[in-house]
N, C-alpha and C positions, 0 to 999 in steps of 0.2 A: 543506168539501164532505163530506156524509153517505158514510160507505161500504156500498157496495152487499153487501147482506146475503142474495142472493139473488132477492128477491121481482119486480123488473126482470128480471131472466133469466129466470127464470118464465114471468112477463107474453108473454114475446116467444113461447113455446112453444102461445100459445094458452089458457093458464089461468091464473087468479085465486088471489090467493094466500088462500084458507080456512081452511089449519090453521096456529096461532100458532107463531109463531117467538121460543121462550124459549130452549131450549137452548144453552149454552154449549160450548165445545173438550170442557171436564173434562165437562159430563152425556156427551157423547157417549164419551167416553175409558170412564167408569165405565159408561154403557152398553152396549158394549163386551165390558168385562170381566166384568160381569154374565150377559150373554147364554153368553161361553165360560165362567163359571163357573169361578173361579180354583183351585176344588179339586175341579174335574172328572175327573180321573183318578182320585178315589178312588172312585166309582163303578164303571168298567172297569180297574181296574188289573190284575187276575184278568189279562186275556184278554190284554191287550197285554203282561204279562211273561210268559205261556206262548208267546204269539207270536214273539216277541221272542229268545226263546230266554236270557229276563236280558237284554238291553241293551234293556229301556223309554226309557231317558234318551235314547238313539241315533233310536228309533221318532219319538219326541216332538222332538227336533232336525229331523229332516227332515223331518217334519208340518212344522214353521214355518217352516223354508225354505221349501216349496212354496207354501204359502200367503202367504207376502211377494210372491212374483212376482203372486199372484192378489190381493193386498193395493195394486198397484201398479198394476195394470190398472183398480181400481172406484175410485181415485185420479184416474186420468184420464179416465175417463167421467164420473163425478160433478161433474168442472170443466164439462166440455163441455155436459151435461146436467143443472142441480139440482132434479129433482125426485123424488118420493116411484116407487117401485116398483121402483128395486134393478135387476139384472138383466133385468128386460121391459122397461124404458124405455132400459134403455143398448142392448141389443140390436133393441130396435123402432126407436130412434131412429139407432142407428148403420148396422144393415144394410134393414130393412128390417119392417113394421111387421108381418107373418106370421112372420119367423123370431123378432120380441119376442115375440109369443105364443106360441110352441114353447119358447123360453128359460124366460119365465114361466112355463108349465104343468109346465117341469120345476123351477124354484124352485119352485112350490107343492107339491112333492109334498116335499119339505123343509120347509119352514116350516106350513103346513099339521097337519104330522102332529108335529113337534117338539114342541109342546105338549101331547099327546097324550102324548106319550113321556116327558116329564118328571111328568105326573102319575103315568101309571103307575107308574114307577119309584117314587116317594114312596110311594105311597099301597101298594106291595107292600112296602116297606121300614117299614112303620109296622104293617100291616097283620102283619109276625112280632113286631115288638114287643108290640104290643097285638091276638090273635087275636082278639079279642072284637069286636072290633069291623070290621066288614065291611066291603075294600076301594070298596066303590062309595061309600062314605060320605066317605072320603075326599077319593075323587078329585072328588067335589061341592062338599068344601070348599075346597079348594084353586084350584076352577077360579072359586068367587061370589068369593074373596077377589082373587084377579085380574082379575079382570072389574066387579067395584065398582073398584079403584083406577085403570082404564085408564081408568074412563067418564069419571071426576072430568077428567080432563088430563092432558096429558102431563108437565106440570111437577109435578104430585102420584104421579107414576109416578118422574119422576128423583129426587126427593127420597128415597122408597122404596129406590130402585135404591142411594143412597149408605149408607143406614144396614143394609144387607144385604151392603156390600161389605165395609162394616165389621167384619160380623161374621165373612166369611169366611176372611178378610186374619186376623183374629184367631186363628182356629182351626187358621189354616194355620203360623200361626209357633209357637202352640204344638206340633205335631207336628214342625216341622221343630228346634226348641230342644231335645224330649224325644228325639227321633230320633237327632240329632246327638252329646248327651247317651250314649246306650245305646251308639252306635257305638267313644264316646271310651272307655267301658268295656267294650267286648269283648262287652257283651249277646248271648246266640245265639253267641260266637264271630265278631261281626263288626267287621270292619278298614276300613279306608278303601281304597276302589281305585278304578279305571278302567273296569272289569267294564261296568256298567250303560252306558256309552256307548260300549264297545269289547269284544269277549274275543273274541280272534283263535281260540279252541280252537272255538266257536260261530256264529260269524261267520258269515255268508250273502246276500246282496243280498236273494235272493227270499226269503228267510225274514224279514226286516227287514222288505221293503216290504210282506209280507200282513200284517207287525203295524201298520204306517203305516196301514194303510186303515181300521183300528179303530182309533187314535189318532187319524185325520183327525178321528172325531166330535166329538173335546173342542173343535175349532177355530172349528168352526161357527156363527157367531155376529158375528164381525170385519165379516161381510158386511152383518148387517142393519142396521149402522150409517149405510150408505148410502138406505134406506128411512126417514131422520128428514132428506134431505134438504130437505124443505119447513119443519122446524120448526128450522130450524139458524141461530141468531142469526147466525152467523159466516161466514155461508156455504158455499159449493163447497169452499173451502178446506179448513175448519174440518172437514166428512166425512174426506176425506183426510187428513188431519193425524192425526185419531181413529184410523181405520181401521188404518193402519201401528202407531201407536203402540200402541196396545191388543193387538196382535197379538204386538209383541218382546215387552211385559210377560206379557202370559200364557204365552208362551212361556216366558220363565225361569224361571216359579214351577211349569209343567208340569215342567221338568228338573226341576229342584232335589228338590221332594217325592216324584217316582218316581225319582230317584239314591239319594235317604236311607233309602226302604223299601226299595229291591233290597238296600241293603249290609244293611239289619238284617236279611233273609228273605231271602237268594239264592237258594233252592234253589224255582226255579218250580215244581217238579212235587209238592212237598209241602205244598202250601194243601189246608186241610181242607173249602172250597167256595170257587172260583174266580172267584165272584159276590161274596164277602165276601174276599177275599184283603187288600187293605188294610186294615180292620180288625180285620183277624190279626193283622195286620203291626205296626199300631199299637197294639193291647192287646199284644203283648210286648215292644214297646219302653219303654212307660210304664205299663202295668195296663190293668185291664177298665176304666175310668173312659175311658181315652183312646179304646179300640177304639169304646164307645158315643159319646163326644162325636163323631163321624170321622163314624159312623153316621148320628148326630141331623142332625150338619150340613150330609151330601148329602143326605139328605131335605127338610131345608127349603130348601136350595142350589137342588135340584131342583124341588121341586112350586112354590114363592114365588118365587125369584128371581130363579131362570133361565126358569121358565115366564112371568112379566109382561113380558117383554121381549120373550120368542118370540112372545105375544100381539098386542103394540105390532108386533112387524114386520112378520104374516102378515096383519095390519087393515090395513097402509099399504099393500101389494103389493094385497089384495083393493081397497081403495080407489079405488087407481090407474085395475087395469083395469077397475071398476065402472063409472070415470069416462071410460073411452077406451070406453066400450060393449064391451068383449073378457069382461065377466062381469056378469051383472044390474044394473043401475043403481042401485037401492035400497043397495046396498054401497058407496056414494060417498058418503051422505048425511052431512052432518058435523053435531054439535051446535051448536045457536046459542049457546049460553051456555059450553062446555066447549071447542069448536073440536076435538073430538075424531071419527073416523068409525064413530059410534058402534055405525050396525049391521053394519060389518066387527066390529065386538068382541065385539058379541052373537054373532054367528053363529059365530064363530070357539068362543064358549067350549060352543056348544052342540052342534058339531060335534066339539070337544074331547073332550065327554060320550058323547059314541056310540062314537066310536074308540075311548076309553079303557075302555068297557065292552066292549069284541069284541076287547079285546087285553089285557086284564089280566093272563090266564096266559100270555100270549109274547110276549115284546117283541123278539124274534128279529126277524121277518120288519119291524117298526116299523124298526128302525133301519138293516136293508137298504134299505128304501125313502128314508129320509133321505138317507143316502150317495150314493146312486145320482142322485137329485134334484141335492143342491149340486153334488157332481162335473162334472154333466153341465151346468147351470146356469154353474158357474166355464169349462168350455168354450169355450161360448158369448161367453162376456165376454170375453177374450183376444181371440178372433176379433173381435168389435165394436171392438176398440182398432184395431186394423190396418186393417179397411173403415173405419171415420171418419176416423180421420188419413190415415194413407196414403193408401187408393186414392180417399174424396172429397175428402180437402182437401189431397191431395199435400204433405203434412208431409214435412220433412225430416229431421225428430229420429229418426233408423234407430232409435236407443237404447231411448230411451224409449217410442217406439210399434212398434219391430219386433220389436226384441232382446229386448228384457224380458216382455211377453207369448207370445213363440214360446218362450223357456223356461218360462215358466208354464204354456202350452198343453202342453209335453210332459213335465212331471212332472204335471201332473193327470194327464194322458192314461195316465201310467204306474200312477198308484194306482190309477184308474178301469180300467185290467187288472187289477188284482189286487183286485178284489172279486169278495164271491163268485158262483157261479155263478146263485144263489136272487136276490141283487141286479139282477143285470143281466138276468133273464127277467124279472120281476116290475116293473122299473124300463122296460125298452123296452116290455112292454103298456102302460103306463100314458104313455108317450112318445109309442109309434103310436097311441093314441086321440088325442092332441093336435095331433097333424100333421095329421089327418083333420079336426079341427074348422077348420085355419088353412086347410087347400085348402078345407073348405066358405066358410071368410070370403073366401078368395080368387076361386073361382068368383061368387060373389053380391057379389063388392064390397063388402064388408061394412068400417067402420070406414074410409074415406075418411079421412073428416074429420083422421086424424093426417097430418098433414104432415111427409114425409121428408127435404125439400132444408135 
């Protein structure tokens, strides 16, 4: 007997299965990891050991806690549900087909602008190396080189996806081998301690949790793994299986390399720009050679490899609701030859291009808007776990469908207080416009055709 790869459960939901189902457990695992970028914290390491007050490791700890619970919830949607758009389909499908589009609209303000944000960042990070040459240029190259590789297929996008992990898997053990190294000789005067995950002299809940909320960014990414539901040889399963597990691993490599720079640099308040603080960190522990490699590597981490994957998500989510008529129809249209959606990717990288020119000099209010989006998105989710099990299908599993989302529901709920106050103004206008479009889909009847029962 064939096993059921998805494409059957599909079927049942009312649509055809279009986009090719190559993906394996490992693409989606290394997809994953990709997206969260395994040496994402050298980019924010600055903000979250000023935050933090020294215990980055501790920030970074409870970030992957919170997100395991939210890791556990798009586990069991994803069985329920295996198709492509993430959070809009688990919450259109679970509560009801107005609050998926509220869900959705606040996932796109995440995904949406991520790619955006990752160019940015490269392309200003390249842009002090090489003044000469002018950030807009960059961030053009970065966006054609992602947007030819997604058109190709998704399976010449995983491919991509493995020999970038490769490289960053690489860079990362060299800093943590030279780290450890400088530690073992006193480099700076520094010792091995507890410090970075604990210092009772510093210690604070609410000082912790407003570093969490800027650690939460490095996490972001575990979720779009859900969004390759349609191309997942292995099924419903095979997302969830991904999801969790890419989530511990990144988590550990997040401890680990912000443990090893707090011991070489303890002293937060004396980085000489707070934006560059890791590669302070890291030219004293091994030389200027190391601090630039650190540099090179979230640049290309950033603008290549984390951006092709942020691309691949925000096209399947755009796709979805192209397809439910929830966003213009033409954003459904898939290649005949590629099975990719191709003008979700076009638009995406062309949209990519405008935000990244109106935010070049500040990528502040960019990554409020993020935060505020997944946060309020991961909400959502939770709730969709409890209305489907529980209240429509009178599940009995209290555990898995009450317990473990109602904690996830209220450590989100706890970061999502403690953003800033620019996030959450910025992040509900952009909410209340959405509510306003699902009560217009709601008065006019708008979008029928999904079937709630």
């Amino acid at each position: 007997m064939s096993k059921d790869n998805g494409s059957t459960s599909l079927s049942k939901f009312g649509y055809k299965q279009e986009l090719h189902r190559t993906l394996s457990t490992k693409d989606l695992l290394v997809y994953g990891l990709i997206f969260m970028v395994p040496i994402a914290p050298f980019g924010i390491y600055g903000e979250v050991m000023l935050g933090s007050q020294g215990m980055v490791a501790l920030a970074y700890l409870i970030g992957m806690v919170g997100m395991i619970f939210t890791a556990l919830s798009y586990a069991r949607m994803s069985e329920a549900f295996p198709m492509a758009g993430s959070v809009y389909s688990y919450a259109g499908r679970g509560i009801n087909q107005y609050v998926g589009f509220i869900a959705g609209w606040a996932i796109l303000l995440d995904y949406i602008l991520v790619p955006a944000l990752l160019y940015v960042v490269s392309a200003t990070a390249l842009t002090g190396m090489w003044p000469a040459i002018p950030g807009w240029f960059w961030l053009l190259f970065f966006i054609v080189i992602n947007t030819v590789i997604n058109y190709f297929g998704i399976k010449f996008t995983a491919r991509t996806n493995w020999i970038f992990l490769f490289f960053e898997l690489a860079v990362l053990l060299i800093f943590l081998v030279v780290g450890i190294t400088a530690i073992a000789n006193g480099v700076n005067g520094a010792t091995f301690s507890f410090d970075p995950i604990y210092n009772p002299d510093t210690f604070s809940m609410s000082v912790v949790m407003g570093a969490v909320s800027i650690a939460v960014l490095s996490f972001l990414g575990f979720d779009a793994i859900s969004t390759l539901s349609e191309e997942s040889a292995g099924g419903p399963k095979a997302i969830g299986k991904a999801t969790i597990l890419s989530l511990l691993i990144v988590g550990v490599l997040f401890m680990a390399q912000t443990w090893v720079a707090a011991l070489i640099f303890p002293d937060f308040n004396s980085f000489d720009d707070i934006g560059t603080a890791f590669y302070e960190t890291a030219a004293m522990a091994g030389g200027e050679w190391l601090g630039v490699l650190t540099a090179i590597a979230t640049a290309l981490a950033w603008g290549i490899a984390d951006a092709l994957v942020a691309q691949v998500a925000i096209s399947r989510v755009l796709f979805s609701m192209g397809r439910d008529r929830k966003l213009p129809k033409f954003l459904s249209k898939v290649h005949p030859k590629y099975k990719t959606p191709y003008s979700s990717i076009l638009f995406v990288a062309v949209i990519s291009f405008i935000i990244g020119l109106a935010f070049m000099g500040d990528i502040g209010i960019l990554t409020s808007f993020i935060n505020f989006g997944a946060l309020t998105a991961f909400l959502f989710l939770h709730v969709s776990v409890f209305v489907h099990y529980i209240y429509k299908n009178k599940s009995k599993n209290y555990w898995s469908h009450l317990v473990l989302p109602l904690i996830g529901f209220i450590i989100i709920a706890y970061v999502w207080i403690n953003l800033a106050t620019q996030a959450k103004v910025l992040g509900l206008s952009w909410l209340a416009v959405g509510i306003i479009v699902a009560i217009y889909f709601a008065v006019k009847k708008k979008d029928a055709s999904i079937d709630m029962d």
